[in-house]
C-alpha positions as CSV (number, residue, x, y, z in Angstrom):
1,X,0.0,0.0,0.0
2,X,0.9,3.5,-0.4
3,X,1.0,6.0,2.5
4,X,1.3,10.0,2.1
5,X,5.2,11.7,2.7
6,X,4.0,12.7,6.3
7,X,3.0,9.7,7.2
8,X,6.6,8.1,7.2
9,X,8.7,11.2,7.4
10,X,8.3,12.1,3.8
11,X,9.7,8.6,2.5
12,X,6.5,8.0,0.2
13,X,7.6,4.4,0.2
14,X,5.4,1.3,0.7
15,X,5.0,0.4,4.6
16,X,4.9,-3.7,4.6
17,X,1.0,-5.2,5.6
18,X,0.4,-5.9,8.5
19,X,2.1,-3.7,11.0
20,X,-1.3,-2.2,12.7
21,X,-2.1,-5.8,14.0
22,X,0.9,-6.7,15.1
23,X,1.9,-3.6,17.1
24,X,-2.1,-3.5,18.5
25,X,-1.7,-7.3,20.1
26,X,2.4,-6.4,21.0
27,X,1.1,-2.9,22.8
28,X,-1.2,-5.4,24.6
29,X,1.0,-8.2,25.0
30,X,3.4,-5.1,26.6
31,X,0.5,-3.9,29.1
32,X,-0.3,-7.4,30.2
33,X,3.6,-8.4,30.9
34,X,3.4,-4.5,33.2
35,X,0.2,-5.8,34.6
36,X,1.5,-9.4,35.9
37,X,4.7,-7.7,37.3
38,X,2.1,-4.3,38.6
39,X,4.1,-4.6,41.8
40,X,7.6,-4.2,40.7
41,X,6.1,-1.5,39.1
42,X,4.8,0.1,41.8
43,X,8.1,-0.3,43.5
44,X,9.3,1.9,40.5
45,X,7.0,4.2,40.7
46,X,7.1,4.6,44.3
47,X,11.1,5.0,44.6
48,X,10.6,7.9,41.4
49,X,8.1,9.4,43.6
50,X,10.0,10.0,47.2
51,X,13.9,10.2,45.8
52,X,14.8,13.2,44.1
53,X,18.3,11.1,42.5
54,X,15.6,8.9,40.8
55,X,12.6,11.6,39.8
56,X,14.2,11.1,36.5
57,X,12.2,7.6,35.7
58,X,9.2,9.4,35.0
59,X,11.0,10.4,31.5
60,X,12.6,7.6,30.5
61,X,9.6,5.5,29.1
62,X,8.2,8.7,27.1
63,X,11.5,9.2,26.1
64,X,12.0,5.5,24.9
65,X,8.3,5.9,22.9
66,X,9.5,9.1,21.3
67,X,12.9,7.4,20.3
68,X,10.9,4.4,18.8
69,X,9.0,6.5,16.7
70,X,11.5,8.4,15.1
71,X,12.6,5.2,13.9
72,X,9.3,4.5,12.5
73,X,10.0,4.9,8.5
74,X,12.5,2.5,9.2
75,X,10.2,0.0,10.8
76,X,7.4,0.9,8.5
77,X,9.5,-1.7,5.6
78,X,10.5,-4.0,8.0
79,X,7.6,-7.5,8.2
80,X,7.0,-8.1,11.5
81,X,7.0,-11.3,12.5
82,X,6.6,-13.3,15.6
83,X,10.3,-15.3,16.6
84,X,9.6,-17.9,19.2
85,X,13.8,-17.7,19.8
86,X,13.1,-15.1,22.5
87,X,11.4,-18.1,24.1
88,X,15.0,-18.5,26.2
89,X,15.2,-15.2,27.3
90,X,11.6,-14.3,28.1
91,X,12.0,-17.6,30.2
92,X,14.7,-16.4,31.8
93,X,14.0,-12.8,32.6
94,X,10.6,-15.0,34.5
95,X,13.5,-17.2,36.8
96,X,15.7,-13.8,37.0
97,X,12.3,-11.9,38.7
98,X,11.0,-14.9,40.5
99,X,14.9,-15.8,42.2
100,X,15.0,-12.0,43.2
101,X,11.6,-11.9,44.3
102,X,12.3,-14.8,46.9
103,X,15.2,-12.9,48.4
104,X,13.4,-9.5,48.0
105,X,16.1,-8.0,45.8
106,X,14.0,-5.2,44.3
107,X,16.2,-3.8,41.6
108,X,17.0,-7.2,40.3
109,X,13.3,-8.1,39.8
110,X,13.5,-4.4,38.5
111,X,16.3,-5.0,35.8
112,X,14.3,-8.2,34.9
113,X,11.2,-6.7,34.4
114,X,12.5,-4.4,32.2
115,X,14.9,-7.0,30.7
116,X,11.9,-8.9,29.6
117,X,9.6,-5.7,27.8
118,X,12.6,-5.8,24.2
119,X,12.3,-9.9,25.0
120,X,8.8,-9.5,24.8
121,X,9.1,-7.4,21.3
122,X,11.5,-9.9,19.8
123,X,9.3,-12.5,20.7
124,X,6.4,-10.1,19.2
125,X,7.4,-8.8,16.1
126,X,10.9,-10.7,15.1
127,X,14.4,-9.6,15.9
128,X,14.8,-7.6,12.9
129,X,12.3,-5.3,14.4
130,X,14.2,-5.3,17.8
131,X,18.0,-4.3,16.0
132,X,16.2,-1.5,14.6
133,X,15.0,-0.1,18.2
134,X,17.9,-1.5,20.3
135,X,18.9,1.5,21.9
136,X,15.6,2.8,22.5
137,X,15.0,-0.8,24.1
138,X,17.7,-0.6,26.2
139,X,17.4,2.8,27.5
140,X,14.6,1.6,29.3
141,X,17.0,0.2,32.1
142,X,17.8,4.0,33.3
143,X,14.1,3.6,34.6
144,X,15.4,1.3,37.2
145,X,16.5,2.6,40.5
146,X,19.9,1.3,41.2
147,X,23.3,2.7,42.3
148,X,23.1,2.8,46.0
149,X,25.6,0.5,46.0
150,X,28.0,3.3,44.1
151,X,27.8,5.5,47.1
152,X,30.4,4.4,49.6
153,X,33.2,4.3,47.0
154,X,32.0,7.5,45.6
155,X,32.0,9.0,49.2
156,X,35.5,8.2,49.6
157,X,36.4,9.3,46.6
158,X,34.9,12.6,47.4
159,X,36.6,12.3,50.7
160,X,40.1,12.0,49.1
161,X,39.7,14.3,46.4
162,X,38.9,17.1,49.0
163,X,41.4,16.2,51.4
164,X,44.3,16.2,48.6
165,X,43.1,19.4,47.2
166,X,43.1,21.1,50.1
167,X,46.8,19.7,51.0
168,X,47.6,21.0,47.5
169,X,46.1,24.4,48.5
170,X,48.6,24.6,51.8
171,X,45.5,23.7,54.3
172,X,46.1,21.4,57.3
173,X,43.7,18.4,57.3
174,X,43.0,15.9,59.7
175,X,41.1,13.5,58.3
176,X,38.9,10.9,60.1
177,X,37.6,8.5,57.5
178,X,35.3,10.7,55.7
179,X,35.0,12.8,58.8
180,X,37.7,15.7,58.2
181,X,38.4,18.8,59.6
182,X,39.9,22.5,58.7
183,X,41.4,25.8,60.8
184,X,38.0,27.3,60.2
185,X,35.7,24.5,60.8
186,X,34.8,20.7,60.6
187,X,33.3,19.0,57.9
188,X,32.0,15.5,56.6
189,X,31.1,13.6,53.5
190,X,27.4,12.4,53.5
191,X,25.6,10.1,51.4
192,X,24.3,13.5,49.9
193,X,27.4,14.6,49.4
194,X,28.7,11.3,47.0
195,X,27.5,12.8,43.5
196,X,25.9,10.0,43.1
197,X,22.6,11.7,41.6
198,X,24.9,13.8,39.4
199,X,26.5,10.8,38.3
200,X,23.0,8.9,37.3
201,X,21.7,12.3,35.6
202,X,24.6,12.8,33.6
203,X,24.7,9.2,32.7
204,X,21.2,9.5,31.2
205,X,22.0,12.2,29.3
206,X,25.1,11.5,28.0
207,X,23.8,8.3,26.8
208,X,21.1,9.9,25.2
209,X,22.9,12.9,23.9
210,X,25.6,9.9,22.2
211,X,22.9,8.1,21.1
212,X,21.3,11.3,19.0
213,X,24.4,12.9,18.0
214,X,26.7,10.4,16.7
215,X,26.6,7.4,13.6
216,X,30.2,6.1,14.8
217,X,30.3,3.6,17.5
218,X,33.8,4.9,18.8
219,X,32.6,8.3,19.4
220,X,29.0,7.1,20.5
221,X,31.7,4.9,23.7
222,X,33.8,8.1,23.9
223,X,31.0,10.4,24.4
224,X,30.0,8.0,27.2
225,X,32.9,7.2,28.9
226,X,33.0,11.4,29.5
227,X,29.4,11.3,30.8
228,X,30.7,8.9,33.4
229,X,34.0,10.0,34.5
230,X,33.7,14.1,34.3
231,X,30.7,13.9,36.9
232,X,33.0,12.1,39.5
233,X,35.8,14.4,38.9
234,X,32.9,17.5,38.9
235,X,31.6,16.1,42.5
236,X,35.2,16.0,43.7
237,X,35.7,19.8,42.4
238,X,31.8,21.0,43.8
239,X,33.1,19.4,47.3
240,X,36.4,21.4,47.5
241,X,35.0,24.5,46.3
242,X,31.9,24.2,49.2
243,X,34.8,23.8,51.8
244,X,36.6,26.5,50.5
245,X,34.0,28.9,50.3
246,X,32.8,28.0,54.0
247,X,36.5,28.4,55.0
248,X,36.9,31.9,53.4
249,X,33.5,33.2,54.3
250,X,34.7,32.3,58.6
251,X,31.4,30.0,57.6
252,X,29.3,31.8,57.2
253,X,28.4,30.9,53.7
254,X,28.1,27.3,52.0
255,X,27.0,25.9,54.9
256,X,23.3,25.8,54.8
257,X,20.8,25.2,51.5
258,X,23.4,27.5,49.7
259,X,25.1,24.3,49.5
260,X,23.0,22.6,47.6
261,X,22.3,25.0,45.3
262,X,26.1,25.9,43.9
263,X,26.2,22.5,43.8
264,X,23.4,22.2,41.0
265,X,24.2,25.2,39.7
266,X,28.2,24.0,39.2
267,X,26.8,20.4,37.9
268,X,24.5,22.4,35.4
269,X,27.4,24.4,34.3
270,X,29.8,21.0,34.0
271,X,26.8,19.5,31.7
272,X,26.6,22.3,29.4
273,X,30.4,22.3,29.0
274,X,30.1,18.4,28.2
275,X,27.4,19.0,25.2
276,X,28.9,22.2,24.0
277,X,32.1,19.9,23.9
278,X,30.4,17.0,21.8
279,X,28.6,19.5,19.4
280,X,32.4,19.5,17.5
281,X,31.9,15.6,16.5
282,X,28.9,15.4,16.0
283,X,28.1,13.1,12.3
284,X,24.6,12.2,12.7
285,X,23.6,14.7,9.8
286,X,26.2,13.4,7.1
287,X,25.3,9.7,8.5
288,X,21.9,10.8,7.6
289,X,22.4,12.1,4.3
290,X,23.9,9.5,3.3
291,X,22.1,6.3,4.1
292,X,19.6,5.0,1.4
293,X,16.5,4.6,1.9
294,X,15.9,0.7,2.4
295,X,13.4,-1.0,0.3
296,X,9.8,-3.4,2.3
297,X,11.8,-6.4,3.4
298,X,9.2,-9.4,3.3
299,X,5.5,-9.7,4.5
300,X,3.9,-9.9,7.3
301,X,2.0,-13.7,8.9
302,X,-2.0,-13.2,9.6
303,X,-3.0,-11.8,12.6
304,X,-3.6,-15.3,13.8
305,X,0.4,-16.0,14.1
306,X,0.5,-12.8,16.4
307,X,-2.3,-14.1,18.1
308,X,-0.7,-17.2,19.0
309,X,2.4,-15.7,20.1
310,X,0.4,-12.8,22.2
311,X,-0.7,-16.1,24.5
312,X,2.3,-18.1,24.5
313,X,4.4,-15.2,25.2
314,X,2.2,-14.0,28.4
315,X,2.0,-17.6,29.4
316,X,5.9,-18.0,29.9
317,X,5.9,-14.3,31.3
318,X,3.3,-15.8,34.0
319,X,5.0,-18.3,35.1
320,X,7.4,-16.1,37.7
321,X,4.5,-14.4,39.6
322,X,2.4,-17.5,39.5
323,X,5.5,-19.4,41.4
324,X,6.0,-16.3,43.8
325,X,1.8,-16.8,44.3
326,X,2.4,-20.6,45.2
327,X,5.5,-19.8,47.4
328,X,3.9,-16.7,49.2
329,X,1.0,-18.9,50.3
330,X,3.3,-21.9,51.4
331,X,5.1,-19.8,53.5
332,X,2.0,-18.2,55.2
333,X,0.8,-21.6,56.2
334,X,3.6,-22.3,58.1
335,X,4.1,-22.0,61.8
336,X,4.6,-18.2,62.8
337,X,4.7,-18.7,66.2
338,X,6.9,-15.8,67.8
339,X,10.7,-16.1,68.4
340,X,11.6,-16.0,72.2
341,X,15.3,-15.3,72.4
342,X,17.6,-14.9,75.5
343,X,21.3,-14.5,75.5
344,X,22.9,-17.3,78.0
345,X,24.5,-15.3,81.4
346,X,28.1,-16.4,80.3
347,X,30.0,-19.2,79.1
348,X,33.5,-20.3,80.8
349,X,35.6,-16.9,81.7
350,X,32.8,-14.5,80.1
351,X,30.0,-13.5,82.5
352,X,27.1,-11.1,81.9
353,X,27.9,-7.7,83.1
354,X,25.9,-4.1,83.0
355,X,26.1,-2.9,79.7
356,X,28.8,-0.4,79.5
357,X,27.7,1.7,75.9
358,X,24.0,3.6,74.8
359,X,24.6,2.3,71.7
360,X,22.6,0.1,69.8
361,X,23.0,-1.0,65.9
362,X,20.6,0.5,63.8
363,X,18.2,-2.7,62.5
364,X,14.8,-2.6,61.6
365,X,11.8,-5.6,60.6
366,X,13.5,-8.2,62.7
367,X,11.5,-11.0,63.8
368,X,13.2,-11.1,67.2
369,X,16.4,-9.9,69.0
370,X,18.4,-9.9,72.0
371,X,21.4,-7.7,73.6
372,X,23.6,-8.3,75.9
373,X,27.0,-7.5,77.6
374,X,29.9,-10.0,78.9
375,X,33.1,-9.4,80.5
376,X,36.5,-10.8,81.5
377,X,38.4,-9.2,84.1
378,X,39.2,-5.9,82.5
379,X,37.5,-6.5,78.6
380,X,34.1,-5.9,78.2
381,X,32.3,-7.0,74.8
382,X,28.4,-5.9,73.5
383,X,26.3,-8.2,71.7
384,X,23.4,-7.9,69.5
385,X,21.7,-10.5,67.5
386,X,18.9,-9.7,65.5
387,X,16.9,-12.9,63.8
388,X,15.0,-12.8,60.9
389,X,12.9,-15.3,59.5
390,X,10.6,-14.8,57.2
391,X,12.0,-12.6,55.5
392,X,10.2,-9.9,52.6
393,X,10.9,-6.3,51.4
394,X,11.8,-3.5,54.0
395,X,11.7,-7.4,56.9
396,X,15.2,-8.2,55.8
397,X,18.5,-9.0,57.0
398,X,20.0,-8.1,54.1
399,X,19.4,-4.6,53.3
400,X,20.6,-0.8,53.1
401,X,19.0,0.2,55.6
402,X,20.4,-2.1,58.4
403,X,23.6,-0.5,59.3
404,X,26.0,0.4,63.0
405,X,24.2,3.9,62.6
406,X,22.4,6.5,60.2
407,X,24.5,8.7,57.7
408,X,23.4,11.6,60.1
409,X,23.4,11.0,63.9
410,X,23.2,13.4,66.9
411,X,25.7,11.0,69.4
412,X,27.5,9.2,67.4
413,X,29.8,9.1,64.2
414,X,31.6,6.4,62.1
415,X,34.5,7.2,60.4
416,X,35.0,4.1,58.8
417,X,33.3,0.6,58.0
418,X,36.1,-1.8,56.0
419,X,36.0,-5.7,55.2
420,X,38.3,-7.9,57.4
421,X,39.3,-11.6,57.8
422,X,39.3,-12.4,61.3
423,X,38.8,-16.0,63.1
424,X,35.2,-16.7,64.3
425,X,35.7,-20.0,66.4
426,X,38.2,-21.2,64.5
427,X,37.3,-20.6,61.5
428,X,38.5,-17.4,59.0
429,X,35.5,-15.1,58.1
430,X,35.5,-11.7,56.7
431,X,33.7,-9.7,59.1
432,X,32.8,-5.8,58.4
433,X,34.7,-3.8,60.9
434,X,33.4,-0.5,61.9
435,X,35.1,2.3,64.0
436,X,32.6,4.4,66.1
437,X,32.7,7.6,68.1
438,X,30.4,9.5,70.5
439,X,30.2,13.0,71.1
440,X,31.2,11.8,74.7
441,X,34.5,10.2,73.9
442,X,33.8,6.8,73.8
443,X,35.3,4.9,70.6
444,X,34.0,1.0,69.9
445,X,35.6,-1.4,67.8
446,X,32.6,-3.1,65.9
447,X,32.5,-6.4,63.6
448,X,29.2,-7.4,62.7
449,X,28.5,-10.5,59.8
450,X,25.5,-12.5,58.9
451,X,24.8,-16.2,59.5
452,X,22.8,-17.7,56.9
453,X,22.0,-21.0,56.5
454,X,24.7,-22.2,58.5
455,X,27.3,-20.1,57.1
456,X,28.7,-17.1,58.0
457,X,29.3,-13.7,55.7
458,X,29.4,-10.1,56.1
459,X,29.2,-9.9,52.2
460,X,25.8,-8.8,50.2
461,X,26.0,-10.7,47.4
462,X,26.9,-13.9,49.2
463,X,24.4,-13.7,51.7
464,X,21.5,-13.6,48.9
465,X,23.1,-16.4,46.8
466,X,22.7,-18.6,50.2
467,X,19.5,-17.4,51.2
468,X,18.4,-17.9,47.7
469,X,20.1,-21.2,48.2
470,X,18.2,-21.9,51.3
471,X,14.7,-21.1,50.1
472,X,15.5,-23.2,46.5
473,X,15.9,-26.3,48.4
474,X,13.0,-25.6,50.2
475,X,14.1,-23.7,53.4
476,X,12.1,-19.9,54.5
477,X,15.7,-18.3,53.7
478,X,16.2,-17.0,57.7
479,X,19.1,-15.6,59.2
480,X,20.7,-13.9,62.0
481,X,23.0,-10.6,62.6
482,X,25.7,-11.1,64.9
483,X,27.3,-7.5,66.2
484,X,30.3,-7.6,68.9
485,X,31.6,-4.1,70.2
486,X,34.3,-3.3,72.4
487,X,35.9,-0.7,73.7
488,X,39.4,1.3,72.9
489,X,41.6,3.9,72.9
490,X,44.2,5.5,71.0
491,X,44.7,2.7,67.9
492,X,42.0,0.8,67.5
493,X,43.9,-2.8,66.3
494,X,44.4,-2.6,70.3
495,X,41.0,-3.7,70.5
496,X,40.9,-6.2,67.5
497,X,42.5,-9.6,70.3
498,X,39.7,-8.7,72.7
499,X,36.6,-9.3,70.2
500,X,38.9,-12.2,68.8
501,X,39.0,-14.2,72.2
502,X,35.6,-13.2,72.9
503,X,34.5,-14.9,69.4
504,X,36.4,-18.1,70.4
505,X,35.0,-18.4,73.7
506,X,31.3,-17.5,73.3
507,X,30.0,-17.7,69.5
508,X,29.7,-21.3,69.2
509,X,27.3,-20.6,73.0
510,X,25.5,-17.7,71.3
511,X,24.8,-20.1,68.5
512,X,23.6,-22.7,70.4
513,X,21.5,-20.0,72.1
514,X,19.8,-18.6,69.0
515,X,19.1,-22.6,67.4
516,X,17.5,-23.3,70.5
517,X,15.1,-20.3,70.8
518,X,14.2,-20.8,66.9
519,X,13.3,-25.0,67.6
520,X,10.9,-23.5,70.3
521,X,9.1,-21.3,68.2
């Protein structure tokens, strides 16, 4: 058939039969797939509504629509046609979800979601179709929330940027972990403070920006790379210039929402440089100018073949939440009777004593929990165990917001959390290892891990693949925090032998403890 020029960009050439059909039942097919996942969706949506670093998801599906259609002459003389090959991946975006989902990783069941959506189209309307909107396809995964786990490294980054130009500069420093402090004034690198929501907006852009403004894929990866490295450097140079300003203005300025703003306004400045940078190479218009226009490749199957795909496809895509449905109501029919737990009064040398710190780790959704102090002649060691069992989203032991204390805390500070092999009753586990410090003077020596299944592990990622693990062969995934704190003064490594000999002694007693009050249940 022939269309009209303004139809298909002013191409007047013949747009292959068909192609209303399939896009109606693959818009559908689209809306049902958002529909079976609505509440990873609503997770989305909720995190784009409270966090200012991810507002930005609101754009990014429009965005991806308007990209798709500007590639819609080229689609227009391309057949679509179901390809049951996405079968595989389809499939597997379902496990991805479901395995995240049973371990409540949100922005895994996130990614997968929006993994499955170009799957999905593949499956839809052929491959063919997909290469031609690949990008726009994949741009869709800046709708995901992630990159929390970017902040601590981009904290310290900040932290030693800061520190190094101020050295440069002929200011004395003493530096705390990302706690430092100046003649004029003390200062501290926040979560706020990691560029981390610069980082993600430039990103975006840059991406989007390379995408639109450049044919060659080595400029398209050069473009890039700059949209993730200059923000980094950018945050480093906004952080120096706040402390500097506060230290010249007796602090009086740059101390207050001032901050915030020459911190936009400098990151809006650093953008603008970038683009007005790229504008140079830019080749999209000769690209353009060049390329022929490509001739109807094939026809199009009857709208039954799309038909049959729409149900197969959204019958593979079901399988994840129909599995989470079947788990979810397992696990509600089992015994919830209520943890007891009690910390034993002392094994061999270690007794129960009056605790001797107002602190308390900062944990949240436990199902039970117990404190307790012990001593030994002169050492004295806290301990906190907090038990989770059934575990779900914002109920887990895994998660960002279980930590020694907030990012901003009226008592206490923590210069520095680090990864450390220690032995834990004979055994060598990497513990996290935390330095804390009260307004009062006292300093603890922290190492917290996770047991899980048996097995102990302060890391992340390994204590989801054994809780997934757990709950694959059939186990509810629980697991248990274990935090030991102990005094010290002057260098902390002081400290370090006490917690040691208190792990030999009493873990495999706490243990026993926490096994016991969990068979009673």
């Amino acid at each position: 058939m022939k269309i009209q020029d303004s139809a298909l960009g002013g191409t007047g050439a013949e747009v292959v039969p068909g192609w209303p059909k399939a896009l109606g039942l693959t818009l559908a097919a689209v809306a049902a797939l958002l529909g079976l996942y609505h509440d990873t969706l609503a997770s989305m949506l909720a995190i784009w509504q409270r966090s200012d670093t991810y507002a930005h998801g609101y754009l990014i599906f429009p965005i991806s629509v308007w990209l798709i259609w500007q590639k819609r002459a080229v689609l227009a003389r391309i057949a679509p046609r179901p390809d049951y090959r996405a079968a595989p991946v389809l499939a597997l975006g379902g496990l991805a979800w479901w395995l995240a989902h049973a371990i409540d990783v949100l922005v895994v069941e996130q990614l997968a979601l929006v993994g499955m959506i170009p799957a999905l189209v593949w499956w839809m309307l052929g491959w063919p179709v997909l290469r031609a909107v690949l990008f726009p396809m994949g741009f869709l995964v800046f709708a995901v929330p992630m990159g929390e786990f970017l902040v601590p490294p981009l904290m310290n980054f900040t932290a030693d940027f800061t520190v190094a130009m101020l050295q440069f500069t002929g200011i004395p420093v003493f530096r705390e972990g990302t706690f430092f402090s100046i003649p004029s004034g003390d200062w501290s690198v926040i979560e706020a403070c990691s560029g981390l929501r610069y980082l993600i907006a430039s990103i975006t852009l840059g991406f989007l920006y390379a995408y639109m403004s450049y044919v060659s894929p080595w400029r398209r990866l050069a473009f890039m790379a700059l949209s993730v490295g200059l923000p980094i450097i950018a945050n480093g140079l906004r952080a120096y210039m706040i402390v500097m300003i506060g230290h010249l203005s007796g602090m009086t300025l740059a101390v207050g929402v001032d901050h915030l703003i020459y911190g936009w306004v400098f990151f809006g400045f650093v953008m603008l440089l970038m683009f007005w940078v790229g504008s140079f190479w830019t080749d999209i218009d000769v690209a353009q100018a060049a390329s022929p226009v490509p001739a109807p490749a094939g026809t199009a199957p009857d709208g039954w073949a799309f038909g049959r795909a729409w149900v197969l496809a959204l019958l593979v895509a079901a399988v994840g939440p129909a599995r989470a449905a079947y788990v979810g109501a397992l696990e509600a029919s089992r015994d919830r009777d209520p943890v007891v737990m009690a910390l034993p009064e002392g094994g061999g040398a270690w007794q129960a004593v009056p605790a001797f710190t107002e602190w308390t780790p900062h944990y949240s959704g436990q199902d039970a929990g117990a404190d307790r102090a012990y001593g030994n002649g002169a050492d004295k060691v806290a301990v906190y165990v907090r038990y989770y069992r059934h575990q779900k989203q914002d109920a887990e032991l895994i998660n960002s917001r279980n930590m020694l204390i907030p990012q901003i805390h009226d008592v206490w500070k923590m210069p520095e959390e680090r990864s450390v092999e220690v032995s834990l009753a004979g055994q060598p586990v990497t513990v996290l290892q935390g330095l804390l410090k009260s307004t009062a003077g006292q300093r603890l020596l922290v190492w917290r891990w996770n047991r899980i299944g048996g097995s102990r592990t302060a890391g992340d990622y390994q204590g989801k693949l054994l809780e997934a693990k757990d709950k694959l062969l059939g186990g509810s995934g629980e697991g248990a925090a274990f935090i030991f704190a102990t005094e010290y003064s002057g260098d902390p490594k002081t400290a370090e032998p006490v917690l040691r000999r208190f792990a030999e002694a009493m873990l495999p007693v706490l243990e026993h403890s926490l096994d016991q009050a969990v068979a009673r249940r």
